[in-house]
C-alpha positions as CSV (number, residue, x, y, z in Angstrom):
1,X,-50.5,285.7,-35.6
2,X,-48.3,285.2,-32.6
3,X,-49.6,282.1,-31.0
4,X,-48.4,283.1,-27.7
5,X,-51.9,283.8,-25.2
6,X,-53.8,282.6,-28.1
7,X,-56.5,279.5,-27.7
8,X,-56.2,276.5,-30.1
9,X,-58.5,273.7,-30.8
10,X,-56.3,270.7,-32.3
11,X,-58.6,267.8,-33.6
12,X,-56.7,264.6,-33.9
13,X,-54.5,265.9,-31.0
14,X,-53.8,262.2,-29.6
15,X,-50.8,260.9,-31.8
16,X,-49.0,261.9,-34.5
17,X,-49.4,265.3,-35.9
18,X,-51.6,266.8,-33.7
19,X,-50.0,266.0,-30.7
20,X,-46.7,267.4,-31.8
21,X,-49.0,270.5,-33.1
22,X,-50.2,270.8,-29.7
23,X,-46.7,270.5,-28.2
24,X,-45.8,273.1,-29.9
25,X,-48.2,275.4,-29.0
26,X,-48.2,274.5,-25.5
27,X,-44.6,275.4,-25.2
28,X,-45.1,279.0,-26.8
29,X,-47.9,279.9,-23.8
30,X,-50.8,278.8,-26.3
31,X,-54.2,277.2,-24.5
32,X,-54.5,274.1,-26.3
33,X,-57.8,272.5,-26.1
34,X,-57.0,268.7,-27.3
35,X,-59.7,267.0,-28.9
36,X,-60.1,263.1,-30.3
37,X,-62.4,260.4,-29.9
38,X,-59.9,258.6,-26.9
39,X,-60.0,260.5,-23.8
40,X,-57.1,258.3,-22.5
41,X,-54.6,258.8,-24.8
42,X,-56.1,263.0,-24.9
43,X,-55.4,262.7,-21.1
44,X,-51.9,261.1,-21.5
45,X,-51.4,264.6,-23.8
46,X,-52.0,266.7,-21.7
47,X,-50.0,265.1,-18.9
48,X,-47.1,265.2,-21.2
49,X,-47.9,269.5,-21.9
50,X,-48.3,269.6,-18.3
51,X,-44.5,270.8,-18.1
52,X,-45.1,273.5,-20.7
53,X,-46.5,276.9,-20.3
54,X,-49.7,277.1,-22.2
55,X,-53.0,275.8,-19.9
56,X,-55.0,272.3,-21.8
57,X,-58.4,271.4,-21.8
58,X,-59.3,267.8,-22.5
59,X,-62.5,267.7,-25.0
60,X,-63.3,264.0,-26.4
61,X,-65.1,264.9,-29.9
62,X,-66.1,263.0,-32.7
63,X,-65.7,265.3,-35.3
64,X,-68.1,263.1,-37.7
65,X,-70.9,264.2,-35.1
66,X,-72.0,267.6,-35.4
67,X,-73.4,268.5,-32.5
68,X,-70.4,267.2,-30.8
69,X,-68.2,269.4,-32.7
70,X,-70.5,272.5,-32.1
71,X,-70.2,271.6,-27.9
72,X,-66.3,271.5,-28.3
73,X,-66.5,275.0,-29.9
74,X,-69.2,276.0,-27.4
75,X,-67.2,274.7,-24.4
76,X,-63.9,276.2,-25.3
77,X,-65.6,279.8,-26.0
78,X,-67.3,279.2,-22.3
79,X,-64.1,277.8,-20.4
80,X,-61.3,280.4,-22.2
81,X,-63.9,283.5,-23.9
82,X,-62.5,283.2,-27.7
83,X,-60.9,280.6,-30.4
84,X,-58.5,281.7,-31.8
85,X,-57.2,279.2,-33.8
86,X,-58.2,275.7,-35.2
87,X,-55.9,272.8,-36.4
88,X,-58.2,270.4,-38.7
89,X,-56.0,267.2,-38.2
90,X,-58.3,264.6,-37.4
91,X,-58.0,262.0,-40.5
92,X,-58.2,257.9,-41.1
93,X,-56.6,256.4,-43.9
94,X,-58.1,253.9,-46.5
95,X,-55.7,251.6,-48.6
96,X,-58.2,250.0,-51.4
97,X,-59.3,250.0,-55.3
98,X,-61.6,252.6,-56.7
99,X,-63.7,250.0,-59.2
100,X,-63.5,247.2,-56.3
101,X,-63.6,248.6,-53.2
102,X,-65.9,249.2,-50.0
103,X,-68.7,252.1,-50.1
104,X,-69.0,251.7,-46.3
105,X,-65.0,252.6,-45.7
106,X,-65.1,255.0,-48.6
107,X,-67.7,257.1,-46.8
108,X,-66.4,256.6,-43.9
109,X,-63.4,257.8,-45.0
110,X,-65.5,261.3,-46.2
111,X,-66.8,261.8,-42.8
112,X,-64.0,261.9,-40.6
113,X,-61.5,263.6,-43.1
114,X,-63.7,266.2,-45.3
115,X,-67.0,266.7,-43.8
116,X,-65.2,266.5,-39.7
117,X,-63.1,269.5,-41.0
118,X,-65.9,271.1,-42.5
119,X,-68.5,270.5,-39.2
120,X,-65.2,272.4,-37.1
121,X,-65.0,274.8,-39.3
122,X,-68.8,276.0,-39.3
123,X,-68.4,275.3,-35.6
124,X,-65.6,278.4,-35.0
125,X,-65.6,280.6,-37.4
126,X,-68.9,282.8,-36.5
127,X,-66.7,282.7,-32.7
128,X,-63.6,284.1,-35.1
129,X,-65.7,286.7,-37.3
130,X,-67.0,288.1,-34.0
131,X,-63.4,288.4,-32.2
132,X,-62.6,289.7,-36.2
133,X,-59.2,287.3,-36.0
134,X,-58.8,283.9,-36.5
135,X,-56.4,281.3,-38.0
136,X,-57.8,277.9,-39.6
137,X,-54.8,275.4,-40.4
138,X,-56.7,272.4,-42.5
139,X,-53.8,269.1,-42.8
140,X,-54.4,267.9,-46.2
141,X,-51.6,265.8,-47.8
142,X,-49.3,265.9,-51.0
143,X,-52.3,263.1,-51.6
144,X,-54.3,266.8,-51.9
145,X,-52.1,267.2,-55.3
146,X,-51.4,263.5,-56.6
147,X,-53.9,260.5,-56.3
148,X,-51.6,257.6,-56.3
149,X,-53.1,253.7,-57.0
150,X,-55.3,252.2,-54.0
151,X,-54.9,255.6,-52.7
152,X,-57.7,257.5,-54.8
153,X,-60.3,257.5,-52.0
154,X,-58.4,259.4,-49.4
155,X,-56.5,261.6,-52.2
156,X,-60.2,262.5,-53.3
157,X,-61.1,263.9,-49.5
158,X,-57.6,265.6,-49.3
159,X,-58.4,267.2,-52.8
160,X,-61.5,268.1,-51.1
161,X,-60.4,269.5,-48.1
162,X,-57.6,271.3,-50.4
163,X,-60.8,272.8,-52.4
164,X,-62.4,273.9,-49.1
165,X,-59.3,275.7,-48.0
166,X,-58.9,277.8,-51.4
167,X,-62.3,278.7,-51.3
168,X,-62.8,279.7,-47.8
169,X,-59.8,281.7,-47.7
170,X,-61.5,284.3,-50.5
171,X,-64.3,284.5,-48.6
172,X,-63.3,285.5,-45.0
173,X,-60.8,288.1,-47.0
174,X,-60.7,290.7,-44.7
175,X,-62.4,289.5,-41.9
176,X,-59.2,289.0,-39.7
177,X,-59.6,285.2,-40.1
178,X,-57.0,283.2,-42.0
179,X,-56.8,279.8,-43.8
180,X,-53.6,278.0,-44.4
181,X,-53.4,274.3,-45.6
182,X,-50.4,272.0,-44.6
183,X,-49.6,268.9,-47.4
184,X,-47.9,267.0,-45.6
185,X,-45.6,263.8,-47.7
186,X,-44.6,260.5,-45.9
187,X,-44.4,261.4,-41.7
188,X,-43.4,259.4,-38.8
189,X,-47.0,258.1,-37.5
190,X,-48.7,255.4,-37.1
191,X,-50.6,256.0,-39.8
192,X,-49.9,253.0,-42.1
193,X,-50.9,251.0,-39.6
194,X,-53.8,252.1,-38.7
195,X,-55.3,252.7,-41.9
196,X,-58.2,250.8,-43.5
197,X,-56.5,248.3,-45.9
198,X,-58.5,246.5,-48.3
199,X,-55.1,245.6,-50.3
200,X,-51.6,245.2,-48.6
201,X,-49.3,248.4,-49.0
202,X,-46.5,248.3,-50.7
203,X,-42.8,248.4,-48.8
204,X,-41.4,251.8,-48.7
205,X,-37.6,251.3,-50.0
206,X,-35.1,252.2,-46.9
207,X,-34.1,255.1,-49.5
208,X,-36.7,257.1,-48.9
209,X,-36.8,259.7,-45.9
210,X,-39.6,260.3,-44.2
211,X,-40.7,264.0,-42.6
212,X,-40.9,263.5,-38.5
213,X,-44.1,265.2,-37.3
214,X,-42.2,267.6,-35.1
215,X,-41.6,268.8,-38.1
216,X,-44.6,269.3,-40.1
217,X,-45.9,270.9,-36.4
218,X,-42.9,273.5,-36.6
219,X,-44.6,273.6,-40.8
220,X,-48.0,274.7,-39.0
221,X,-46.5,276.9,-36.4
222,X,-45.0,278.8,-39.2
223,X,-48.0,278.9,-41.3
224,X,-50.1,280.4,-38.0
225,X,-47.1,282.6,-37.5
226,X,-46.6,284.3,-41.1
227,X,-50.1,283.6,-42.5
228,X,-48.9,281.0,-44.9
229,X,-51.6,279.9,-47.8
230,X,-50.0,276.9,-48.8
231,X,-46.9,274.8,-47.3
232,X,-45.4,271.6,-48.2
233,X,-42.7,270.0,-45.8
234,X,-39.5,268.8,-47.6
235,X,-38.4,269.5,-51.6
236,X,-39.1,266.1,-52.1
237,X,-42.6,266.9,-51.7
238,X,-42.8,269.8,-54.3
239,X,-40.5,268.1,-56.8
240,X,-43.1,265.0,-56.5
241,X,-46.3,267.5,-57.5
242,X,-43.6,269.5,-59.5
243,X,-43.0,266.3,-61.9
244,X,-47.1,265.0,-61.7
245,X,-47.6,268.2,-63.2
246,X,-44.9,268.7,-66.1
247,X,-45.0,264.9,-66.9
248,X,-48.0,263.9,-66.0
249,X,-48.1,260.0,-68.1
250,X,-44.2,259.4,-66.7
251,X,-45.9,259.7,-63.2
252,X,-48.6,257.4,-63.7
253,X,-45.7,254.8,-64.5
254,X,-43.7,256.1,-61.8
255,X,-46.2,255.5,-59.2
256,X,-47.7,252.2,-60.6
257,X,-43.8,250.6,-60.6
258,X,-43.4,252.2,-57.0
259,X,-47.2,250.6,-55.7
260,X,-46.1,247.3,-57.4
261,X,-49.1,244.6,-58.0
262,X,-51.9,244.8,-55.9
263,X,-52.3,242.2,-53.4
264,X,-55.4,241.5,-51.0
265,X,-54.2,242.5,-47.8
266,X,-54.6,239.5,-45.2
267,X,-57.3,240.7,-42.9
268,X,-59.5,242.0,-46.0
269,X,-60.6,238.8,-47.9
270,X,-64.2,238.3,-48.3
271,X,-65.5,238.4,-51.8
272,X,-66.3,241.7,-52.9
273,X,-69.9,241.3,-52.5
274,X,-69.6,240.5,-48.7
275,X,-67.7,243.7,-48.5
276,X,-70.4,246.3,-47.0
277,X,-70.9,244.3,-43.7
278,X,-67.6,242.5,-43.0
279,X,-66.3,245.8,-40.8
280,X,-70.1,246.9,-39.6
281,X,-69.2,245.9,-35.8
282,X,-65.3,247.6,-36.1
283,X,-64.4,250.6,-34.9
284,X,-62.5,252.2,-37.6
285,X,-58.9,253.5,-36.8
286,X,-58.0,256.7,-34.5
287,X,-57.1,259.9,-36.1
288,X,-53.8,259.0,-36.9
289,X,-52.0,262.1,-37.7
C-alpha cells in the first residue's frame, strides 16, 4: 500500500516509535491521526509534522478503555471518511519476577499492550472490510520470540500480540486488509526508564548497538509498503531468535550471565505481600515506544 493520501491511526504516537512512525508518514502526504493518553506531548507532535505534507488530527485515547478506542475510530472515519491504516504501538514495560512479582502491574501490563491492540483492532477493521483495504502494523518485540529473566511478563503479552497477528492475518485473507508485525530489539526510547521496575535492570555493556527508532519507523513504512508479514530490525535481532532456537539451554545461560543477579530496584521495596497496593494511586508509565 502506498501510504501517500492514505489515513493512519498511530497509538503510542507521543515519543519514541510512534512518533517517528508518524513522522514518517506525515512526510510521505499520509493523514496521521496521533493518539496517546497526553494531549500535550500529542500536540507538541503535531507541531513538530506541522512542516510536513500529510494533515494531523490530535485524538487523546486510552487504548485500555474501549469505548475510547471505538470514539478514536469513529472520529477519524467522521473527520477524514476511511482508515486506512493502524499502527498498534502503544506499550508499557514491566521489569519484575514471574514467582514474586505484582498481579496489579502484571495486568496492567496486559491491558495496555495485548488487549489495547486488540480493542483498536476490533475498533477499525469493520471501517477496513467495508473500504475492502486496510493495513494493521501490531509493534511486538524480539521479547515476542525470547522471554528473557524479569522480562517474562511483557515477553508473555508480545507473544500474545505476535499470536494475534498470525492469526488475524489468515482470517482477513482476501479481504484487502493486511497484518504485519514489527519485533523490534533494543531502540533509542525512553523506554527503560519509564518502565515498571520491580528489580533494577541490568547495565547494557557499551558494546552493544542499539536500533534508533527512525529506524524501526522506516521498518514499518516498509512493511505498509510491500505487505511485509513479519520484520525484525538489525541481524543481531534474528541471529538472537536464530540461536534461542537451535541452542535453546546455551541461551538460558546466555541470558541469565547477561541479566546478572537480581536486585530489588530502589523505588520497589515493600515486602512482597504489600505489593498489590503500593502503586494503586500511580499513574503507570506513557506509551513509551
Amino acid at each position: 500500500m502506498n501510504v501517500k493520501g492514505r489515513v493512519a491511526i498511530v497509538t503510542g504516537a507521543s515519543t519514541g516509535i510512534g512518533r517517528e512512525v508518524a513522522r514518517e508518514l506525515a512526510s510521505r502526504s499520509a493523514t496521521v491521526v496521533l493518539a496517546s493518553r497526553n494531549r500535550e506531548k500529542l500536540e507538541a507532535v503535531a507541531e513538530d509534522l506541522a512542516p510536513y505534507p500529510g494533515l494531523t488530527l490530535v485524538i487523546p485515547t486510552d487504548v485500555t478503555d474501549r469505548y475510547a478506542v471505538e470514539a478514536l475510530a469513529r472520529r477519524t472515519v467522521e473527520v477524514y471518511g476511511s482508515i486506512d491504516i493502524l499502527v498498534n504501538n502503544a506499550g508499557m514495560g514491566l521489569f519484575a519476577p514471574i514467582a514474586g512479582g505484582s498481579i496489579e502491574n502484571a495486568r496492567r501490563l496486559f491491558e495496555v499492550n495485548f488487549w489495547g491492540a486488540v480493542q483498536s483492532i476490533q475498533a477499525t477493521v469493520p471501517y477496513m472490510q467495508s473500504q475492502k483495504r486496510g493495513h494493521i502494523v501490531n509493534v511486538s518485540s524480539i521479547a515476542g520470540w525470547i522471554a528473557p529473566p524479569h522480562m517474562g511478563m511483557y515477553a508473555a503479552t508480545k507473544f500474545a500480540l505476535r499470536a494475534v497477528s498470525d492469526s488475524l492475518r489468515v482470517e482477513l485473507a482476501g479481504s484487502g486488509v493486511n497484518v504485519s508485525t514489527i519485533f523490534p530489539g533494543l531502540t533509542q526510547t525512553q523506554f527503560t526508564e519509564n518502565m515498571v521496575q520491580e528489580v533494577a535492570v541490568p547495565h547494557i555493556p557499551p558494546v552493544v548497538r542499539w536500533a534508533t527508532p527512525q529506524t524501526v519507523a522506516s521498518r514499518v513504512i516498509q512493511a505498509i509498503r510491500w505487505g511485509w508479514r513479519d520484520v525484525f530490525i538489525a541481524p543481531e535481532d534474528i541471529a538472537v531468535v536464530g540461536f534461542s532456537t537451535v541452542a535453546p539451554y546455551a541461551s538460558d545461560w546466555a541470558m541469565r550471565a547477561f541479566m546478572g543477579p537480581q536486585r530489588i530496584a530502589d523505588d520497589f521495596t515493600l515486602p512482597r505481600e504489600e505489593r498489590s497496593t503500593e502503586r494503586e494511586d500511580a499513574e503507570p508509565p506513557a506509551e513509551p515506544a
